[in-house]
C-alpha positions in Angstrom: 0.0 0.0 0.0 1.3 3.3 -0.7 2.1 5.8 2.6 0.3 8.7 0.0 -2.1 10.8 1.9 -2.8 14.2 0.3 -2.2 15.2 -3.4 -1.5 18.7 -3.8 -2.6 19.8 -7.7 -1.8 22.8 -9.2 -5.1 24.2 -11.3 -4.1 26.1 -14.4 -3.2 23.1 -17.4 -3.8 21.0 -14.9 -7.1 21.2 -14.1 -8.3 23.8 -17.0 -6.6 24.7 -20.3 -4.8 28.1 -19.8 -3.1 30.0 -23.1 -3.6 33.6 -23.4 -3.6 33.2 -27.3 -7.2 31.9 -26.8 -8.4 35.6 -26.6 -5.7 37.5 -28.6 -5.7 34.9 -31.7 -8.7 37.3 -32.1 -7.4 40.3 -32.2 -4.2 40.1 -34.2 -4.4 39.4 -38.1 0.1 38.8 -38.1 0.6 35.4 -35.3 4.1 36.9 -35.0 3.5 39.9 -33.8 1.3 37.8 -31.2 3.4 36.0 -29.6 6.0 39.2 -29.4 3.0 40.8 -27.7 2.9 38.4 -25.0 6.5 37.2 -24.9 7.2 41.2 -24.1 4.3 42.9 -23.4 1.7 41.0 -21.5 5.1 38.5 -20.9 4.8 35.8 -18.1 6.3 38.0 -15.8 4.4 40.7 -15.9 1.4 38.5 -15.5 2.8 36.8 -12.2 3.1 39.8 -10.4 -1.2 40.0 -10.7 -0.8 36.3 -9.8 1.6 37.8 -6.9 -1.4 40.0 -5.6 -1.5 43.2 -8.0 -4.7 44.4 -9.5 -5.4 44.0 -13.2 -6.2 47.5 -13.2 -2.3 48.7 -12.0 -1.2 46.1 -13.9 -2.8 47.2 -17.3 -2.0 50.7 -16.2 1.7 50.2 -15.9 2.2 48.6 -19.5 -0.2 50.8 -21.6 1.9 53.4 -20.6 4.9 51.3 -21.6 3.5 50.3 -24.7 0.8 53.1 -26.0 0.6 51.5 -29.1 -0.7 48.4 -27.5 -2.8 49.6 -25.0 -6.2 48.7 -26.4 -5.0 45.0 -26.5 -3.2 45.2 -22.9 -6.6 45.9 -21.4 -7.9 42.8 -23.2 -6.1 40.8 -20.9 -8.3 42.1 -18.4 -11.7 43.0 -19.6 -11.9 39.8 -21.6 -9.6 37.6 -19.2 -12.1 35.0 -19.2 -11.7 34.1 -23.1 -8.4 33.1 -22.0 -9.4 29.8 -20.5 -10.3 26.6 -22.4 -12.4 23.9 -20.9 -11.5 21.5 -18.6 -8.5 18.5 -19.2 -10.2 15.7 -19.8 -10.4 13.2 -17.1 -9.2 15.2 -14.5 -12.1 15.9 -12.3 -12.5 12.2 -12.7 -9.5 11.5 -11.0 -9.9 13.8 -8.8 -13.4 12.3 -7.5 -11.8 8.8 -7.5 -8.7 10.1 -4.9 -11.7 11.3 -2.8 -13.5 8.3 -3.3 -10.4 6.5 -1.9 -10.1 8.2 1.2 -7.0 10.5 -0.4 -7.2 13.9 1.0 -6.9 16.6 -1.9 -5.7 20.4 -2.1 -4.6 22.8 -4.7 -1.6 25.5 -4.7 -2.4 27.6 -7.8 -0.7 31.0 -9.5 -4.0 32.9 -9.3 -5.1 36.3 -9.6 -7.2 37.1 -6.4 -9.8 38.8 -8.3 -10.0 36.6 -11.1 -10.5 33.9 -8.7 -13.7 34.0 -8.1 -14.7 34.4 -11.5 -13.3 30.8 -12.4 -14.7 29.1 -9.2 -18.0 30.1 -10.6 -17.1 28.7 -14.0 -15.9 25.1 -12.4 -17.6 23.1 -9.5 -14.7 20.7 -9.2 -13.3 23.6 -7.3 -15.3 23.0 -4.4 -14.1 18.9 -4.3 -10.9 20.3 -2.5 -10.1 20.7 0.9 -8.0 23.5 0.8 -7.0 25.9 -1.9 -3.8 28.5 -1.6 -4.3 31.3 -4.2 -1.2 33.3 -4.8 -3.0 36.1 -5.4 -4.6 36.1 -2.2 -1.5 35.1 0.2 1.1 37.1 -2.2 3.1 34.2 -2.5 4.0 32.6 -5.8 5.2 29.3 -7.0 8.1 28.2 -7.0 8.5 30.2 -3.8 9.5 28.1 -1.0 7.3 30.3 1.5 4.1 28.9 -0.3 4.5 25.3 0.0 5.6 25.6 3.9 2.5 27.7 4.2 0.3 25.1 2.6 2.1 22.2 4.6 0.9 24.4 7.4 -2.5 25.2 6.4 -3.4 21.3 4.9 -2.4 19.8 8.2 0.1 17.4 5.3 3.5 15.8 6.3 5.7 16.6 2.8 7.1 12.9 2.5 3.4 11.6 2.6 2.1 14.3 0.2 2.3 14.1 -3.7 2.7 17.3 -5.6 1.1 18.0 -9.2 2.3 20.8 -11.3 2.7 21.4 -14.7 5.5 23.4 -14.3 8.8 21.4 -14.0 10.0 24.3 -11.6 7.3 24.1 -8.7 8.0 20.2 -9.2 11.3 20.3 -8.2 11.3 23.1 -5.4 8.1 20.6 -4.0 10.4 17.6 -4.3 13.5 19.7 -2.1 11.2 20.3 0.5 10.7 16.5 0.6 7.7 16.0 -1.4 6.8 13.2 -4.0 6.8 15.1 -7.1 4.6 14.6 -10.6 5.2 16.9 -13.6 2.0 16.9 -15.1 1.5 16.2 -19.2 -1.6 14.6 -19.5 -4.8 12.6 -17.0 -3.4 9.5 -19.0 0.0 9.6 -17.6 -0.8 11.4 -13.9 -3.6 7.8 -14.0 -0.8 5.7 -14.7 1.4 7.2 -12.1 -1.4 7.0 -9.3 -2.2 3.3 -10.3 1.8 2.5 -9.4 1.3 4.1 -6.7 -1.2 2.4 -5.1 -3.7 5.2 -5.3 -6.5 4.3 -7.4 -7.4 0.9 -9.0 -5.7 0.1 -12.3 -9.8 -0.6 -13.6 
């Protein structure tokens, strides 16, 4: 039997598709000049520091007067954030209700805008299957920051060598795994199924 008690899952292409070119595909005619846009303008970093706790509002502020001649598609990112997510990974929620089903306790550590939060909660039930969710956003604490795994070892009553970690992100894999956590970088449901079946936490039918 496996000594796994709690699975920790991050949410965003884990749970749900994430990809910002879901909403700006839309709005440029030239795909190179997208992906410039948000490898420099609405860039991964700049959109952690809303995941971090900043308002979409200072945030959008900031870079339209940065880039002017973007600004019109900057505040895209906000008014139309919710275009940016696709529908759930399939199987997921599945597996999810079948680690709950087996008596595995479940949380989630996610890279979240606090007030875009809500706004996906309302868009996906499963959220409510967990027993404890840490939104960056709302702690202002981001992965692969240390500080936010020892506060959700804190807050999910876990021990980190009994606790299995799911993240997308090679990255928050690996800082989970140093702080003595089992660790699963996260492709597909397939492969995260195959991986729970070895490990003794859900049937292999």
């Amino acid at each position: 039997m496996t000594d796994i008690q709690a699975v920790i899952f991050d949410i965003g292409n884990v749970m749900v598709h994430w990809d910002p070119r879901r909403l700006f595909r839309k709005y440029f005619d030239d795909p190179e000049e997208m992906e410039y846009f948000l490898a420099n303008v609405t860039s991964p970093k700049w959109n952690l520091e809303q995941d971090r706790g900043r308002s979409f509002k200072d945030g959008t502020a900031l870079l339209s007067k940065q880039f002017p001649q973007y600004e019109d598609k900057i505040r895209l990112f906000d008014s139309h954030w919710a275009e940016t997510l696709g529908p759930e990974i399939p199987g997921m929620v599945k597996i999810l209700n079948q680690l709950i089903e087996n008596n595995i306790s479940v949380f989630a550590i996610t890279n979240f805008s606090a007030e875009k939060w809500p706004i996906f909660c309302k868009r996906h039930a499963f959220t409510t299957l967990f027993q404890g969710i840490i939104v960056s956003g709302e702690v202002g604490l981001v992965k692969p920051d240390p500080r936010i795994y020892e506060l959700a070892v804190k807050r999910f009553g876990v021990h980190t060598d009994t606790t299995l970690f799911v993240d997308d992100i090679e990255d928050n894999v690996i800082t989970a795994q140093k702080m003595g956590m089992i660790g699963h970088h996260f492709t597909d449901a397939y492969t995260l199924k195959a991986d729970l079946i070895a490990r003794g936490l859900l049937a292999s039918v």
